[in-house]
N, C-alpha and C positions, 0 to 999 in steps of 0.2 A: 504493500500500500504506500509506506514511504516514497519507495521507486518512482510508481504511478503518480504521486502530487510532484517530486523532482521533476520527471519529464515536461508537466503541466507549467510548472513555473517556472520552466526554462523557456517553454512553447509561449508564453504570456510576454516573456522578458524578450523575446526576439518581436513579436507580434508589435510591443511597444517601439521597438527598435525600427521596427521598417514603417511604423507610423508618424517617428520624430522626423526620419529622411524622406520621408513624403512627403510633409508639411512644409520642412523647409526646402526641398526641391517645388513644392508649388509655389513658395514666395520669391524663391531668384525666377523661376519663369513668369509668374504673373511682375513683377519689377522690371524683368527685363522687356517682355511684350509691352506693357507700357510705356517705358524710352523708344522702345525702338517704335512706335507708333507716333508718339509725342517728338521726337527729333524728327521722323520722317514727314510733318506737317512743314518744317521746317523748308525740305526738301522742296516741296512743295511750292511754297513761297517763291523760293529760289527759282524753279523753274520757270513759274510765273512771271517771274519781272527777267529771269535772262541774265543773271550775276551769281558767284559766286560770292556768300557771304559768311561771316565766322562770328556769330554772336557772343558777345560777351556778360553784358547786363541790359539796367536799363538807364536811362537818363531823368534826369529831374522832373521831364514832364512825362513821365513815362514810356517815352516810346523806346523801343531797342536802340543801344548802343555798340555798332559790329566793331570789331579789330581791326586794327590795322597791323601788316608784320610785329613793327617793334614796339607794340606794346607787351608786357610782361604775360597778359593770360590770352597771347596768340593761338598759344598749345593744345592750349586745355580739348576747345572742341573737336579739334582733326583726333587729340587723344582719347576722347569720348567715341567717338566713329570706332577709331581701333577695340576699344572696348565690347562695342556694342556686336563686331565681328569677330571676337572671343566668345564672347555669350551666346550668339545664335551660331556662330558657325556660317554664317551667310552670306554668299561672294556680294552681294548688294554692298553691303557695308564697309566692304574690303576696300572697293571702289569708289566709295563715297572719300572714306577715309585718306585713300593716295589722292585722290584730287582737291583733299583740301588741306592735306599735306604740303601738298605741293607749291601753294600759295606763301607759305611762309620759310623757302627752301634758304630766302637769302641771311635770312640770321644768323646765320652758322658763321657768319664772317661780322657781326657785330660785337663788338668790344666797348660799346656806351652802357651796357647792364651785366650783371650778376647773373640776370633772371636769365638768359643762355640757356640754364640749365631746365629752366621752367620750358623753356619755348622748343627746345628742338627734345630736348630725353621724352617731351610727354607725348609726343609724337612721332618723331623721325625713332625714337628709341621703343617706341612701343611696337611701330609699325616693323622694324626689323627684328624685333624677338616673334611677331607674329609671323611674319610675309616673308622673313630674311631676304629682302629686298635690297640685291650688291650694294648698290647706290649709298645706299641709306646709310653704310658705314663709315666711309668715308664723312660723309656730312657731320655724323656725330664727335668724330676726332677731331674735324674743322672746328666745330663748336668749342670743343675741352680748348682748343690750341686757343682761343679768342677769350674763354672763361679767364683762364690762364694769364693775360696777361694784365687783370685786375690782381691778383696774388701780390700781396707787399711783403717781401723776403722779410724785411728790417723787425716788423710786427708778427709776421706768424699767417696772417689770413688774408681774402680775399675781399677788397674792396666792394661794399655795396653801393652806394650813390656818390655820384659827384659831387663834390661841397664847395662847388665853387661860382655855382648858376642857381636862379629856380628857387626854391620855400627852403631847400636843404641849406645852403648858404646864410640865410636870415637864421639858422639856429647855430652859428659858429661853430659848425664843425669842424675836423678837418681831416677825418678816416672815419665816417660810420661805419657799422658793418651791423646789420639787423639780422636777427635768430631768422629769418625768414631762406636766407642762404645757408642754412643745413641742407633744404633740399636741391641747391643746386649741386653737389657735391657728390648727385650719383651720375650725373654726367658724366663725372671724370675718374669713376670708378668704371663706368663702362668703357670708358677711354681707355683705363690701361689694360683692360681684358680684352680690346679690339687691337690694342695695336702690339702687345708687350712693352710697351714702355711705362714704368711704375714712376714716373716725373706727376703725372696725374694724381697718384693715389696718395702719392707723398704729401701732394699739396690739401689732400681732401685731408687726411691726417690731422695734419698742420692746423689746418683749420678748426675742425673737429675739434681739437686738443684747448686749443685757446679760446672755442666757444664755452666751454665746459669751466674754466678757468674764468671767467671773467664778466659771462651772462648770466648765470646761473646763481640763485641767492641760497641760503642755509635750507630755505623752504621747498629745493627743487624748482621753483618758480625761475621766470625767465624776465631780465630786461627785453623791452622791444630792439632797443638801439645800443651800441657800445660804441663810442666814438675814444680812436686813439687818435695817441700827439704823433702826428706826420713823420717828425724827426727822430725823436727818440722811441718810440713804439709804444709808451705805458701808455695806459687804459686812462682818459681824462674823466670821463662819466659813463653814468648807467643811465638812460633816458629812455625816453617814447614818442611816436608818432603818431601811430594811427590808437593807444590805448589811451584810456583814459586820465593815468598820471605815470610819472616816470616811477613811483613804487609800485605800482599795481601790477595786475598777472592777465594781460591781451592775452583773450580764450584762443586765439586762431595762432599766436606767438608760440601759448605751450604748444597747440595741434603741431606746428611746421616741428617744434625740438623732438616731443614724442617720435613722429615718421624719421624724423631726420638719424637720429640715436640709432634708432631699433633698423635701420637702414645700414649705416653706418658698423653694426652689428656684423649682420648680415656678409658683409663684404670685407671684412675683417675678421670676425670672428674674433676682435679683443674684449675681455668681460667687462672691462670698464666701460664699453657701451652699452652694455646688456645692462648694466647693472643704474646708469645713467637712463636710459629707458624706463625701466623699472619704475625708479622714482619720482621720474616725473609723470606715468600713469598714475600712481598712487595720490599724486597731489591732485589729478584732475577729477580722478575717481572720487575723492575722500574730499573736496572739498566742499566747506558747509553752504557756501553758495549756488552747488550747481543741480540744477532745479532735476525733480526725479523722473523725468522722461531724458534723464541725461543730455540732453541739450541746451549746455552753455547758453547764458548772456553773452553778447558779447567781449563783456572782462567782466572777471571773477569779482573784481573791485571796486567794480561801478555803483557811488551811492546815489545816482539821484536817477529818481523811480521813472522820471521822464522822459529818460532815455534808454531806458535798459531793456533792448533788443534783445531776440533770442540772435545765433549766430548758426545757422545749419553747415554753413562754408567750413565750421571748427569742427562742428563736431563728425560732420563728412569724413574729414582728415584723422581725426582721430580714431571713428570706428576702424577705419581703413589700417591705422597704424596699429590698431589695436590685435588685429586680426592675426597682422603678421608675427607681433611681441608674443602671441599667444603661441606658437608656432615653435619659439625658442626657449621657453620655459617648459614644468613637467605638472603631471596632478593636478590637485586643485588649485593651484597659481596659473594654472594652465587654462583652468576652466571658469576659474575668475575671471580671468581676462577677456575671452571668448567669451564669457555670459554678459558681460559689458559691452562691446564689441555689436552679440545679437541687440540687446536692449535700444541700442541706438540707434541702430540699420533699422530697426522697426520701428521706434520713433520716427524718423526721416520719412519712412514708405507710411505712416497715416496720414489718414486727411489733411492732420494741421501742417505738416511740412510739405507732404507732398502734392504737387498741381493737379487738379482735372484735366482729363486730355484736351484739347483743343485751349486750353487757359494759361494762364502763366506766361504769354507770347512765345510757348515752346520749350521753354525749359523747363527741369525737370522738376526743382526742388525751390518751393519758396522762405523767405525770411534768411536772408544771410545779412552780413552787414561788411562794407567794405573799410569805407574808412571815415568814423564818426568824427572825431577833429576837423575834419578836412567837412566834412556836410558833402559826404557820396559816397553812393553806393548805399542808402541808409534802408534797411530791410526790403532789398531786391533781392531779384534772381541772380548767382553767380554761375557762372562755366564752369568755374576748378570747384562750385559743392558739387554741382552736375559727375564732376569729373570722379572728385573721391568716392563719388555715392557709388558709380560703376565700377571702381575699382573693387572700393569693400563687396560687390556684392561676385565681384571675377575672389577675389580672395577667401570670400565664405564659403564658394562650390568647393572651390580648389580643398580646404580645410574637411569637409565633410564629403568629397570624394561623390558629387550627389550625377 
């Protein structure tokens, strides 16, 4: 009789097993049918008026605001396209994706941004891990070689903004460098796996090294901005731009260090990022402010109730990053992680985040916030939440093998 109830509640324990992978096999298919429905209205458009276009957000009076090359989130949608023909499989999307790939082919020799890495890895690099598309390799080494030559030996790391034009100037700088460039920095990790030369990885390193060193407070939390002295390389201040004050913790600042670490991980394999990872999930997870659909305000420290946005562009990135940390750790830190991770991805895909088809002007995910100080981007549509939404949800099959 024992026997007979073992069998039974082994037969019960699988029964539940292939009913958890169903459920979540029909939420990346119904997410994904949805995008790929909701961008291909997009399509649509496009065909309509006879242009290739690369949406980004929207503008103050609402309407779409498309991309031009050298803006920083060129990427994101040709990177979306590739996603979308990982998820279905679909030569449609393959197609979609080189052709608007292709629009943004000349960045690869721009040396005015950091962001390089934003603009060509999340496309030119997605599309040759997909397509292995010759071309496309080259392009990506072009990129690293142009990232590269923001790198200031003297300091350790990779210039983000010019401080010598523009609103950046009006705040005395004279080397920012913002947590946001963690993520340019798998550029040049796939740099030195395309070409063998480890000149790239050193510098990602480097970087890496002195972000951890210098941005980074007791609390795991992250400055927006570190601006060093030109000359002699020390660190003058901790600052912020797009957050609410220079002590505060920009929810989208931790999301870029979270991916950036657990990345940084990944391609090194040194535990000091594993373990830098680590903690700074902890802090985003465990903090008293972040409301329990896990979806960030956008900063952790924002006190006036007037403006305190949710932020879907943060926490995109963090499910997304989450996914992967989960991947490198064992047990229940493992399933921590992953249970966080789902919690959020499901957040994003209800109602209150995510668009009705034909709404939204096509994208996927509403309420992000771009950059409050600045007054833009203030609870629109973004392309890179767009962007990490599809990632995490390329990352959740992958993890559950669905």
């Amino acid at each position: 009789m024992k026997k007979v109830f073992g069998i039974l509640a082994l037969c019960m324990m699988i029964l539940s097993s292939c009913q958890t992978k169903q459920t979540e096999k029909n939420f990346i298919e119904e997410n994904t049918d949805f995008a790929a429905k909701q961008i291909s209205l997009e399509f649509k458009k496009m065909d309509s008026l006879g242009v290739v276009l690369n949406p980004r957000t929207l503008h103050n009076d609402g309407t779409v605001r498309y991309n031009k090359p050298a803006l920083w989130t060129s990427g994101f949608f040709p990177g979306s396209l590739w996603y979308l023909y990982e998820l279905t499989g679909e030569d449609l999307w393959k197609q979609r994706a080189e052709k608007l790939t292709k629009t943004i082919e000349q960045m690869q020799y721009s040396t005015r941004t950091h962001d390089v890495g934003f603009v060509i890895y999340c496309s030119f690099g997605n599309g040759y891990r997909l397509a292995h598309i010759p071309e496309y390799k080259q392009i990506i080494i072009n990129a690293a070689n142009s990232l590269t030559t923001r790198f200031r030996p003297h300091i350790g790391c990779i210039q983000s903004w010019s401080a010598k034009k523009g609103w950046q100037a009006k705040r005395g700088w004279q080397c920012p460098v913002i947590i946001d460039n963690m993520m340019n920095l798998e550029l040049l990790f796939e740099a030195s796996k395309l070409s063998g030369d480890n000149t790239y990885r050193d510098i990602a390193v480097k970087h890496a090294d002195l972000t951890i060193k210098n941005h980074y407070r007791k609390d795991y939390s992250s400055y927006h901005v570190v601006d060093y002295d030109s000359v002699n390389g020390e660190m003058r201040s901790g600052c912020t731009a797009q957050g609410f004050a220079d002590h505060s913790a920009w929810a989208r600042g931790q999301a870029w260090g979270l991916y950036g670490y657990t990345m940084c991980y990944r391609e090194t394999k040194d535990p000091k990022y594993l373990d830098q990872a680590k903690h700074i999930a902890s802090f985003i997870l465990n903090h008293p402010r972040l409301p329990k659909d896990l979806v960030p305000y956008w900063d952790f420290d924002c006190t006036d109730a007037n403006k305190n946005y949710r932020d879907a562009s943060a926490a995109a990135v963090t499910t997304s990053a989450l996914y992967e940390l989960s991947t490198y750790v064992e047990g229940e830190e493992a399933e921590k992680l992953k249970g966080a991770a789902d919690k959020i991805l499901e957040s994003l895909a209800s109602p209150s985040y995510r668009a009705e088809l034909g709404a939204n002007h096509n994208f996927l995910l509403m309420h992000s916030v771009g950059s409050i100080p600045h007054n833009n981007e203030v609870d629109v549509p973004l392309n890179y939440a767009d962007y990490y939404f599809l990632e995490a949800l390329v990352r959740k099959r992958a993890i559950e093998k669905l």
